[in-house]
N, C-alpha and C positions, 0 to 999 in steps of 0.2 A: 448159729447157736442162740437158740433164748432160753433164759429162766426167768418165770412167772411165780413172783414175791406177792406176798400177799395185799398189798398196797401199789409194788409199782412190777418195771417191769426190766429185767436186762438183755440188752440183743448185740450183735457183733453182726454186723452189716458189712457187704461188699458190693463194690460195682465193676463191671467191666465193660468197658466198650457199646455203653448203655446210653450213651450220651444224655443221663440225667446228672443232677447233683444225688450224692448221698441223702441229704437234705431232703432233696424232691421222693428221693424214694420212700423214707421215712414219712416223710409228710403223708405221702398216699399210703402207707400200710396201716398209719393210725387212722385217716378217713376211714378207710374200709372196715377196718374193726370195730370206728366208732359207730358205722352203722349198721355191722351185727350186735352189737349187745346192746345196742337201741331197739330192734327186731327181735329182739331174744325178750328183752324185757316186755314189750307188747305181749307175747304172746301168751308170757306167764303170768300177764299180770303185775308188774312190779312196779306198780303206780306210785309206793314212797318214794324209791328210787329213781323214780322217771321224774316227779316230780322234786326231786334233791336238782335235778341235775337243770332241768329245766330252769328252775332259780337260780342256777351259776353264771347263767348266759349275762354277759355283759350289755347292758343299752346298746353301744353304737353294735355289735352282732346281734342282738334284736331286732335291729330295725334293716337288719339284712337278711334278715327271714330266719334266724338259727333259733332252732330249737331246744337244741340240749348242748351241755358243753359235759364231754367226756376226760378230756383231757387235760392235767396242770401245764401250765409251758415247762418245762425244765429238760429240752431236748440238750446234750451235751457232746460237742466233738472236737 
C-alpha cells in the first residue's frame, strides 16, 4: 500500500523469503525512482528542478560521481 503526499511519501512494505533486509529493499525502490524522475525531468526539461537537486548533493557524494540527491534521509522502521 502507498500514499503519495504532496511532499513525502507513505508505504507498508513486506518481505518474504527474500533474503534481503526491508532496509535493502527500500533502499533499492528509492534508487530506482530516483532515477526515473531524474529521466522524467530531462526529458521535460526541468532544468530548475534538476538543478535544485543537483546543489543538494553533499561534497564527500560529489566526489563519488552523484549527481542529484533526490531523497531527505528520514527512512523510519
Amino acid at each position: 500500500m502507498v500514499f503519495i503526499m504532496p511532499n513525502h511519501v507513505h508505504a507498508l512494505l513486506a518481505s518474504r523469503n527474500t533474503g534481503q533486509s526491508i532496509n535493502t529493499i527500500a533502499g533499492d525502490g528509492k534508487r530506482f525512482i530516483a532515477y526515473e524522475i531524474i529521466k522524467r525531468l530531462e526529458e521535460q526539461q526541468g532544468n530548475k528542478l534538476l538543478h535544485h537537486l543537483y546543489l543538494s548533493v553533499e561534497t564527500k557524494d560529489r566526489k563519488r560521481n552523484k549527481k542529484h540527491e533526490v531523497w531527505e534521509d528520514s527512512l523510519l522502521i
